[in-house]
Legacy VTK file of the C-alpha trace (Angstrom):
# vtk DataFile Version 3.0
C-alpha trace
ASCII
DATASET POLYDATA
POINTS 275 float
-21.088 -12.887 -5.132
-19.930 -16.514 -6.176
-17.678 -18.425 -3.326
-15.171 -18.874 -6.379
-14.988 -14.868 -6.250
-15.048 -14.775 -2.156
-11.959 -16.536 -1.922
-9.994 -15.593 -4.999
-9.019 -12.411 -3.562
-6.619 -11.256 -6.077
-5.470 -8.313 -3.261
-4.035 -11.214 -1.461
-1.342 -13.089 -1.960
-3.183 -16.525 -3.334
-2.339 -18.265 -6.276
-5.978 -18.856 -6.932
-6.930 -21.193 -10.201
-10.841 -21.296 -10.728
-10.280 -24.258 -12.716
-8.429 -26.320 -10.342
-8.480 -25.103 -6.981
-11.452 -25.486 -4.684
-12.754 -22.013 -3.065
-12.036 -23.044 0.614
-8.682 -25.053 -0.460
-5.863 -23.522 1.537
-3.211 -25.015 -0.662
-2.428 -21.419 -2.390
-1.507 -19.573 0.737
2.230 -19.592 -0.378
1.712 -18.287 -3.429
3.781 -15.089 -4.933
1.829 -13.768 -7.513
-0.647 -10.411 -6.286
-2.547 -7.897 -8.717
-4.347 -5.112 -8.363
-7.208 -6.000 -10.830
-9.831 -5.743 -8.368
-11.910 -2.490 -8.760
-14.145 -3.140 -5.871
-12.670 -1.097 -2.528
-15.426 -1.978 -0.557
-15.312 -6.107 -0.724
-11.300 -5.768 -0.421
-12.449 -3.858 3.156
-14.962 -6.268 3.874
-13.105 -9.958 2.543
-9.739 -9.866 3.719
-9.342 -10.116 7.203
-11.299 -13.507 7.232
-8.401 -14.298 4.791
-5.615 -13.026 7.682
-6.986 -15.162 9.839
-6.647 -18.688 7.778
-2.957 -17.032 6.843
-2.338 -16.539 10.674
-3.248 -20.236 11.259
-1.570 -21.674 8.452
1.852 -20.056 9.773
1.462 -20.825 13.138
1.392 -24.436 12.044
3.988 -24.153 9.681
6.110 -21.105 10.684
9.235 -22.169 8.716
6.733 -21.537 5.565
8.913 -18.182 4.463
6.646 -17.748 1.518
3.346 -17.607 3.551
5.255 -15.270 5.905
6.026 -12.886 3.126
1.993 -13.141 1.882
1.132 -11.866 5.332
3.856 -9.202 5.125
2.478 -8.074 2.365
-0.790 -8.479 3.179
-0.899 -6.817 6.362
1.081 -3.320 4.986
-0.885 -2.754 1.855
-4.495 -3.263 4.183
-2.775 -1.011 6.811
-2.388 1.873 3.805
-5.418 0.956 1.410
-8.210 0.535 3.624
-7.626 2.242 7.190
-5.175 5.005 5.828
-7.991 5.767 3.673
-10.843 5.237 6.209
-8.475 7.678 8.581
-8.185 10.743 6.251
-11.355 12.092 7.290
-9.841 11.867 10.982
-6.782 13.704 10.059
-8.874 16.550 8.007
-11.434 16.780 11.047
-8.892 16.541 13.785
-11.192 14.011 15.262
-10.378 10.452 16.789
-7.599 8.314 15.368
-9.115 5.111 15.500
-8.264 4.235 12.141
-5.074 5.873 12.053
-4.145 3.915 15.111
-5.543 0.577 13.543
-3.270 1.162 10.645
-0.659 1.829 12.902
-0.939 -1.825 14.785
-0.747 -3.707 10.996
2.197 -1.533 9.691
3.533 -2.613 13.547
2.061 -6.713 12.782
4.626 -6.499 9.302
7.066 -4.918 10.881
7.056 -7.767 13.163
6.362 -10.590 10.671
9.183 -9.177 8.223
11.700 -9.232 11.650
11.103 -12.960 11.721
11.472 -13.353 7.984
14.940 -11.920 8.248
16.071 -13.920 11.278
14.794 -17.041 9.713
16.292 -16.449 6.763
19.548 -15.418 8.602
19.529 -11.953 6.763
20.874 -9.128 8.257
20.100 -5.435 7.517
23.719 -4.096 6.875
24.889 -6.714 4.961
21.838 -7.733 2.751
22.102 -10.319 -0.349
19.242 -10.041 -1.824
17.738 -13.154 -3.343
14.415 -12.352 -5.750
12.307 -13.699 -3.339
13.029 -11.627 -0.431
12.385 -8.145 -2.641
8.970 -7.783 -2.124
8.185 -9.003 1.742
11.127 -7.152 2.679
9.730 -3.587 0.468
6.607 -4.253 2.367
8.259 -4.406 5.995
10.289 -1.279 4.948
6.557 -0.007 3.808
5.795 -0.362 6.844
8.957 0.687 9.046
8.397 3.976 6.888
4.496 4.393 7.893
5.201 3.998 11.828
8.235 6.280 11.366
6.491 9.247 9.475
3.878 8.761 12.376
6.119 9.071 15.002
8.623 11.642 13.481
11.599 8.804 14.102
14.412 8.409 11.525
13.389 6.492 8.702
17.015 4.725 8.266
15.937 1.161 8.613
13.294 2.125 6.066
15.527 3.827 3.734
18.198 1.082 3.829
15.814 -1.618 2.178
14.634 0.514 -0.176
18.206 1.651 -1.031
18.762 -1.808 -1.573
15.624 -2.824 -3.465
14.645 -0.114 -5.483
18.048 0.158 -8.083
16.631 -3.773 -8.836
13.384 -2.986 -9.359
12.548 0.687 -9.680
8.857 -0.104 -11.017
8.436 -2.545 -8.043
5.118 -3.237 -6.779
3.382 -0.315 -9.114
5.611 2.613 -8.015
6.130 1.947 -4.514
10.031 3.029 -5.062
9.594 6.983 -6.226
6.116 7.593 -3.968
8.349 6.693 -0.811
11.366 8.804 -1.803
8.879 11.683 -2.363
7.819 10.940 1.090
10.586 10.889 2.645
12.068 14.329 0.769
8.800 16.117 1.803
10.535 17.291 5.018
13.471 18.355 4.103
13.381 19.145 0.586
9.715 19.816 -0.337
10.567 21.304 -3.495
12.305 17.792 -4.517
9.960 15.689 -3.337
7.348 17.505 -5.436
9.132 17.231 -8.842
9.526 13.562 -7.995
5.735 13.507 -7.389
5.118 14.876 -10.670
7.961 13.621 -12.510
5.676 10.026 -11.652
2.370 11.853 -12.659
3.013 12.556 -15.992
4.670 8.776 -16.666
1.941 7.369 -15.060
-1.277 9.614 -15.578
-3.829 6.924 -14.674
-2.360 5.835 -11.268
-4.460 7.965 -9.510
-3.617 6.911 -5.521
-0.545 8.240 -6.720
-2.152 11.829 -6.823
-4.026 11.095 -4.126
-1.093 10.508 -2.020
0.770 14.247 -3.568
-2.315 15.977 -2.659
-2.412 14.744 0.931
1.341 15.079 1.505
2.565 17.962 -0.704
-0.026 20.295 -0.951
-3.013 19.530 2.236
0.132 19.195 4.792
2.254 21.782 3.533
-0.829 24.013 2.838
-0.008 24.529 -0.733
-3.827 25.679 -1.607
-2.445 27.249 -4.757
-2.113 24.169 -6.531
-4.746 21.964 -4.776
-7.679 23.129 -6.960
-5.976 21.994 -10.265
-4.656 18.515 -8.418
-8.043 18.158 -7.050
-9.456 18.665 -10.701
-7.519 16.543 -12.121
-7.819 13.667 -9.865
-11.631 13.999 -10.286
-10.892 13.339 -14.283
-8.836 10.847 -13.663
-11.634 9.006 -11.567
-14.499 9.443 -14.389
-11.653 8.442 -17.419
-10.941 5.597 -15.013
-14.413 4.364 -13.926
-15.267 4.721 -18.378
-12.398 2.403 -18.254
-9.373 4.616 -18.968
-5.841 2.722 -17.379
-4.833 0.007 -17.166
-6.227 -3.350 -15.264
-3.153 -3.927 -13.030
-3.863 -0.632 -11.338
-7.853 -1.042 -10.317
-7.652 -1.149 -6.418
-5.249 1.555 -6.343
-7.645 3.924 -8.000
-10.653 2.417 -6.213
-8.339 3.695 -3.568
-7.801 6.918 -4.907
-11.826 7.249 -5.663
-12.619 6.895 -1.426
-10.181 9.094 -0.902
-11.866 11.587 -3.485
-14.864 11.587 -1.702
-13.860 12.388 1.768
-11.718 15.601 -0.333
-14.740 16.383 -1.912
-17.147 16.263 1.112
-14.648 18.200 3.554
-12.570 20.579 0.387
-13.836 23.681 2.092
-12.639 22.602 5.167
-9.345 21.497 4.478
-7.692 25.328 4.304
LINES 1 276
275 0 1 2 3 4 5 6 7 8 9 10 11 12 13 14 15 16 17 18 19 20 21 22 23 24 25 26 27 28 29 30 31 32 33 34 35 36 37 38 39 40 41 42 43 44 45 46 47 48 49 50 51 52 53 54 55 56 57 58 59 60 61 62 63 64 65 66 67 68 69 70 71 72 73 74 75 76 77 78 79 80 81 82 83 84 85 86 87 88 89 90 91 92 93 94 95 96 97 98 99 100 101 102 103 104 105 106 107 108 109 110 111 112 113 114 115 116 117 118 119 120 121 122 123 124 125 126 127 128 129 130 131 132 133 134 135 136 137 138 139 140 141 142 143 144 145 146 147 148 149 150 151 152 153 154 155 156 157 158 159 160 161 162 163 164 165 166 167 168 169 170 171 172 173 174 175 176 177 178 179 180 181 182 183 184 185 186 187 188 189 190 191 192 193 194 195 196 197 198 199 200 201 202 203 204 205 206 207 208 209 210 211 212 213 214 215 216 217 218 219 220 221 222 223 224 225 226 227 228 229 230 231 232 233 234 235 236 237 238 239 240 241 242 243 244 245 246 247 248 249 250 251 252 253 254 255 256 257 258 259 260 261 262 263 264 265 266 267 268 269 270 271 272 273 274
């Protein structure tokens, strides 16, 4: 693996240029732009938090840096659900430990915490928001993770709720469906039969964004025990993963379905346990 590639995490929020920007050059630690490109789950698991670390000390030495802030809320939240979500769903299915869980818990907790900051130094208050463009996506990401510590804890997810209410009529296609897969979320207590049409109201516009399924097999049909329809979701997200690894869908969502393919596995290897 080339140091260009080690530190051009695309994951992360660095505005990496291989022509022009040294690999260990910090310069790009403010940068806005992320992707999803990267197909390989395992490197994302294994790269990143050496990258949370230089983030870490590049804020505390500039912590007015809003921009680097929002990188690390960001950052923090999508490793939270990508890698130990994942990791924990053989937990949850075996009923074992919750290390991972847990570990998830304290990053969704870390943005939570980061995103708090953001707001007070950008004297932004909840229940009044103006949103500026800039302060959509760290502030989706804190609500990302608000939600995740809230679902885990069975407290209301109004904080949550309210930045999404806000964000999501500006964006609905923000950050590669975050908006509709946390409104089916949050229906699947109350309303299960809503939150599953807007589960697969998303799966048929979006057939290749396979965490997506994933995600409606875990909450909709594994929690709620809908067995009925877990064989065909099941099916289909293992056809999804072989049209996708023959290069089906597009680019932009590659780590989501690398995602979606370790989460496969640990369905596959426990199925007959999970009823």
């Amino acid at each position: 693996m080339s140091l260009v590639r080690l530190f051009c995490l695309s994951f992360l929020l660095f505005s990496c240029t291989l022509a022009t920007q040294p690999p260990l050059q910090l310069t790009g630690l403010d940068g806005t732009q992320i992707s999803f490109t990267e197909r390989d789950w395992d490197w994302v698991r294994e790269v990143s938090p050496r990258h949370f670390l230089e983030m870490e000390k590049e804020l505390s030495k500039n912590p007015e840096q809003p921009r680097l802030r929002a990188n690390l809320i960001r950052s923090y939240s999508l490793y939270a659900t990508l890698v130990f979500e994942t990791l924990a769903l053989e937990e949850k299915i075996l009923d074992e430990r919750k290390y991972y869980r847990d570990r998830a818990l304290k990053l969704h907790q870390k943005a939570v915490e980061l995103g708090e900051v953001y707001l007070k130094n950008k004297n932004l208050k909840v229940e009044s928001l103006q949103l500026a463009e800039e302060d959509l996506i760290p502030l989706l990401y804190m609500a990302k993770s608000q939600a995740a510590l809230s679902f885990h804890a069975s407290e209301p997810l109004r904080k949550a709720k309210i930045l999404y209410d806000l964000i999501c009529p500006k964006l609905p296609a923000i950050e590669a469906g975050e908006c509709p897969l946390f409104y089916a979320r949050f229906e699947l207590s109350g309303s299960p039969q809503t939150a599953r049409g807007i589960y697969q109201r998303f799966l048929k516009d979006n057939p290749y964004h396979l965490l997506a399924r994933a995600l409606y097999i875990e909450f909709a049909l594994i929690d709620l025990k809908n067995e009925e329809e877990f064989s065909d979701q099941f099916m289909e997200l293992e056809d999804g993963i072989r049209k996708w690894q023959e290069g089906a869908g597009p680019r932009e969502l590659n780590l989501l379905n690398a995602t979606a393919k370790m989460r496969f596995r640990v369905l596959q290897r426990y199925r007959r346990r999970i009823f």
